[in-house]
N, C-alpha and C positions, 0 to 999 in steps of 0.2 A: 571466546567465540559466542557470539548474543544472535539468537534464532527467533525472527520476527515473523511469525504467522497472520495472513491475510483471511479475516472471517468476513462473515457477512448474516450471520446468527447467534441466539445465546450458545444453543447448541454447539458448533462449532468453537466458541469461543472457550467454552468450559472442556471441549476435546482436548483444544492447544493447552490449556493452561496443564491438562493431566496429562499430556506428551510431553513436558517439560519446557515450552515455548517461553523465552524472558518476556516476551512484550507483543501485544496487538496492535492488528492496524486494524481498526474497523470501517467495514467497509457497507454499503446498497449496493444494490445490481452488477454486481461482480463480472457479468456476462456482458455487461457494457464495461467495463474497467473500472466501475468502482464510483460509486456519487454520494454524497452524504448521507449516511442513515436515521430514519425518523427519530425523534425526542424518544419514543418508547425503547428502543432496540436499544438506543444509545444508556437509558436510563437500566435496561432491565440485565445488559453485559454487564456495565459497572457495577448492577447489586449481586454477582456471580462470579465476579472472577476476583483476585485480589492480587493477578499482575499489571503491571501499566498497561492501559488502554492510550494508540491514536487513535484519533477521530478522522476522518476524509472530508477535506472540506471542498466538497465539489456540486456546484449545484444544478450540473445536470454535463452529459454524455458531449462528445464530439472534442472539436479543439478547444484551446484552453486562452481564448480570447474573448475577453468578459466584456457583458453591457456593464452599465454604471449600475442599473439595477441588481444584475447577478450579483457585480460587488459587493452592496449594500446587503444581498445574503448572506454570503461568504461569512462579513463580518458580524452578523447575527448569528448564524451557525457556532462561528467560533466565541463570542460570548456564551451560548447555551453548551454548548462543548465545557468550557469553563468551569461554568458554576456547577454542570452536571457532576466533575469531580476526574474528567479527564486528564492521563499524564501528560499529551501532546495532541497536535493537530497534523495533519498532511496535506498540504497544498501546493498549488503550483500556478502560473497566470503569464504568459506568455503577451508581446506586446504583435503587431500585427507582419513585423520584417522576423518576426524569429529568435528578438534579444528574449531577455530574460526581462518581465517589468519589474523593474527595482525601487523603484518608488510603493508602486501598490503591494508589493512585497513584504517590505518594509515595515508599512504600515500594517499589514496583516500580525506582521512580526511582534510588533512593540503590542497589538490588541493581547494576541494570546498571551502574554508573558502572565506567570513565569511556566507557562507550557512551554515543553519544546517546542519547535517545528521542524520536520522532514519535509527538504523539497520534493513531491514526486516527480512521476516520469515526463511531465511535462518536458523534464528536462530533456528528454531523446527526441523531442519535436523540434528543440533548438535551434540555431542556423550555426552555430559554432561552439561545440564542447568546453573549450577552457576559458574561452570568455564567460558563456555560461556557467561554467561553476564560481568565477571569480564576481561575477555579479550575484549569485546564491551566498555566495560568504560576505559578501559587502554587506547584503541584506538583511544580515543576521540570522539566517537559519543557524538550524543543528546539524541538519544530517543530509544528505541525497542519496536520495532511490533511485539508481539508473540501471537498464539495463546494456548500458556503453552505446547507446546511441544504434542497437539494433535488434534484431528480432527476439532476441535472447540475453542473457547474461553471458551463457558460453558461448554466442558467438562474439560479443562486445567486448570480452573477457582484456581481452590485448587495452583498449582505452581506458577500462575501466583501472586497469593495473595503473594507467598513468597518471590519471584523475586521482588515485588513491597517495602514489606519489608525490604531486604535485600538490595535493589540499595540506598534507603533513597534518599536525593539530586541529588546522583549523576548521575542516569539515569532517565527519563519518562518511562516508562512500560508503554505501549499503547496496550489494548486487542484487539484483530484484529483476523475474521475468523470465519464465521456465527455468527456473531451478527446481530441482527433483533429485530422488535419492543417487542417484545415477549418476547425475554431473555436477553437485554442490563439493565434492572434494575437491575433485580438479579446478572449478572455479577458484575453490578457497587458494589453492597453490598460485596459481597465475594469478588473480588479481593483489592478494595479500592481504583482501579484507578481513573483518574482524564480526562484520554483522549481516545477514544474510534474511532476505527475504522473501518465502513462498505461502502457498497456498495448503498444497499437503491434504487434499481433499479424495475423498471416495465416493463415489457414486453407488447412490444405493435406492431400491424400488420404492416405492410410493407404497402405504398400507390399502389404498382405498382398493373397495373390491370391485366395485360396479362403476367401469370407465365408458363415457358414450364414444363411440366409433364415431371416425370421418368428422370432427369439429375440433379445432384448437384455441384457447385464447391469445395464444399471441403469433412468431412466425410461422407459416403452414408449415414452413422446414423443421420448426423445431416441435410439433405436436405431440409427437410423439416423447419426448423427451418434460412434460408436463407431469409425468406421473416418477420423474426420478428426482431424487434430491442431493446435494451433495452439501459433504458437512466436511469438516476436518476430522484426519485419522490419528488418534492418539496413540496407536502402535508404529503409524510410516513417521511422526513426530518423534517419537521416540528413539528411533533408531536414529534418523538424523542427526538428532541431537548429541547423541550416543558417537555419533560416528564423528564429528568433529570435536566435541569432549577431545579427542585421540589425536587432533593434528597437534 
């Protein structure tokens, strides 16, 4: 069982590595679902951690139907990913009806080598599950992170089992998407996966002492939530870890 923690800081990522975590994903803006991390974050994880880092190759928030220009990020990203000393990359690119683009896929694929690649969740935006995974393995990925096409892992848990069946060798199915200590057993049971991926973070207060009242820099809604930070927890990692060790 290989336990894949989602960071988005050095911090966090030296948590996972001391909670036992095999393998990162790294991630930007987590609260939008994850977009490429700058050159520094990417450069300063990999001088701090000494498990496999993925990289997120995402160049910005919403759906996952790319200009020609984003492309042309993508595939800069994933050179700089590269050379930085990265184990794998995480992408995903969706065509406009819902297939999977297998072509720009593809070609994403053969850039990164010999990185892995994990398709992300793009995959749950798909228009059809098994087409969609048999287009991800024609494309050469490694792995997919689905949460079975809905809100959760343990509610998707049933497709996700089938997906896991039906890839056999050829892909990892990797459950991904509120998993917590709570339900990553039972997922493990019903889907049959072997690789699991969360987040595993705590929320904890801000040091600053002098906060100005009534102004936010980003949404009003969330003003108040500017002064808390959340990192990955090396004791809820560990048990985790700990507790599938035992299936």
């Amino acid at each position: 069982m290989k336990l894949e923690i989602c960071v988005d800081s050095v911090e966090s990522s030296v948590n996972a590595e001391a909670g036992g975590a095999d393998r990162l994903e790294l991630c930007g803006a987590l609260e939008i679902g994850g977009i490429t991390p700058g050159p520094g974050t990417i450069q300063a994880v990999l001088s701090n951690v000494s498990i496999p880092v993925n990289v997120i190759i995402r160049p910005r928030g919403g759906d996952f139907l790319y200009s020609d220009h984003e492309f042309e990020v993508m595939r800069r990203d994933i050179d700089f990913a590269g050379e930085a000393g990265a184990a794998g990359v995480v992408l995903g690119i969706l065509r406009e009806d819902g297939r999977i683009d297998v072509e720009r896929t593809a070609y994403l694929v053969e850039c990164a080598g010999p990185m892995t690649v994990t398709f992300h969740r793009a995959f749950d935006m798909a228009s059809d599950a098994l087409m969609a995974m048999n287009d991800i393995i024609s494309a050469g990925a490694t792995r997919l992170l689905t949460s079975g096409q809905a809100k959760s892992a343990a509610a998707g848990s049933q497709l996700i089992r089938k997906l896991v069946d039906t890839a056999g060798e050829r892909l990892i199915i990797m459950p991904g998407g509120g998993l917590n200590e709570e339900n990553i057993l039972e997922v493990a049971a019903i889907t049959g996966a072997s690789e699991f991926h969360l987040t595993a973070r705590e929320r904890i207060e801000s040091g600053m002492k002098f906060r100005r009242d009534g102004i936010g820099l980003g949404h009003p809604a969330m003003a108040d939530e500017e002064y808390y930070l959340r990192f990955a927890e090396t004791e809820l990692i560990q048990r985790i870890k700990s507790s599938l060790s035992a299936v």
